[in-house]
Every structure is written in structure tokens, then in C-alpha cells.
N, C-alpha and C positions, 0 to 999 in steps of 0.2 A: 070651745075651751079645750087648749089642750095641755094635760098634765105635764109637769117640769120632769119626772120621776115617773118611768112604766118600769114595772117588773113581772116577773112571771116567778110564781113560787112555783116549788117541786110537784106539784100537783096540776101545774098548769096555767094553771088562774092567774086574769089578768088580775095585775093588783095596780090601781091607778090611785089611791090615796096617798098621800104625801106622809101621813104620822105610820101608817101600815107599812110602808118602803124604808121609812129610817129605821123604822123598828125593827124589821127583818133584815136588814143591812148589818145593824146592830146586833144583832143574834148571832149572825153568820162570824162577825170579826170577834166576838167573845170567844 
């Protein structure tokens, strides 16, 4: 399975969840 959506927050972390990536996406463009 490979995620559509990898991110890495400022802390590093991978973040491979799809609702967690738009959300943080979403925060940043706010």
C-alpha cells in the first residue's frame, strides 16, 4: 500500500494519513 499523500511535519514525522495531510495542508494555507 502506498500512500497518495506523504508529508513530513516540522517535527519530522512521517505523516502518511490522508485526513492528517489535507488537514496540515489546510492549516499551512490558512
Amino acid at each position: 500500500m502506498t500512500p497518495e499523500l506523504v508529508i513530513f511535519d516540522c517535527d519530522g514525522v512521517l505523516v502518511d494519513s490522508e485526513a492528517l495531510s489535507v488537514s496540515a495542508l489546510l492549516g499551512m494555507i490558512e
